[in-house]
Phi, psi and omega in degrees: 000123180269338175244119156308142143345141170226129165248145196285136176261139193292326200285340171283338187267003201262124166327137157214036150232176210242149210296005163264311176286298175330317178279354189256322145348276205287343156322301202267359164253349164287345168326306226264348153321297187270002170244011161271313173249323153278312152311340143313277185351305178274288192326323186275328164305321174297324196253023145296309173331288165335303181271331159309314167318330178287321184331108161224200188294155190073333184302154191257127212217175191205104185232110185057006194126348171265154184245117188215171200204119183302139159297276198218120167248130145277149169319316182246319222248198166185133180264123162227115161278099196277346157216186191286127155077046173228086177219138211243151188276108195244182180259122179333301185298359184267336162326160153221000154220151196258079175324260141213175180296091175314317176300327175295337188298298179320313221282316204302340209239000000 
């Protein structure tokens, strides 16, 4: 017979920490967790928030792929022209990046 037999020894499998250090473990990896991974998250989320909030006629905006420059800003809505004499109407939460403002760009140069 080439595979022996293996038998379990009970006394090595048997738990030997006690139900407090388990629980101050899994505390500390939900830590490492939320600052790793949650707490970015909501940060980036909040100053996405900020620069939608920001959006007003002239900002240069990025929808879906597209590059367009605000028009008209509404609570929800943005008039953006994405060509000459092309302009479309989107929903605020669909940006996905805030470019800049053309008008601060002139004033700067």
């Amino acid at each position: 017979m080439l595979i022996t037999p293996a038998f379990a020894d009970t006394a090595a499998a048997a738990p030997q920490g006690s139900l407090m250090s388990m629980l101050l473990q899994f505390i500390l990896v939900i830590g490492i967790l939320y600052f790793l991974l949650i707490r970015p998250q909501q940060k980036r989320l909040k100053k996405h928030e900020q620069e939608l909030d920001s959006i007003k006629a002239g900002t240069r905006i990025v929808v879906g792929g597209l590059v367009g420059t605000v028009k008209k800003a509404e609570p929800m809505e943005l008039q953006v022209e994405i060509a000459p004499d092309t302009v479309v109407t989107i929903l605020r939460p669909y940006v996905s990046q805030v470019l800049y403002d053309e008008k601060e760009v002139k004033k700067g140069k």
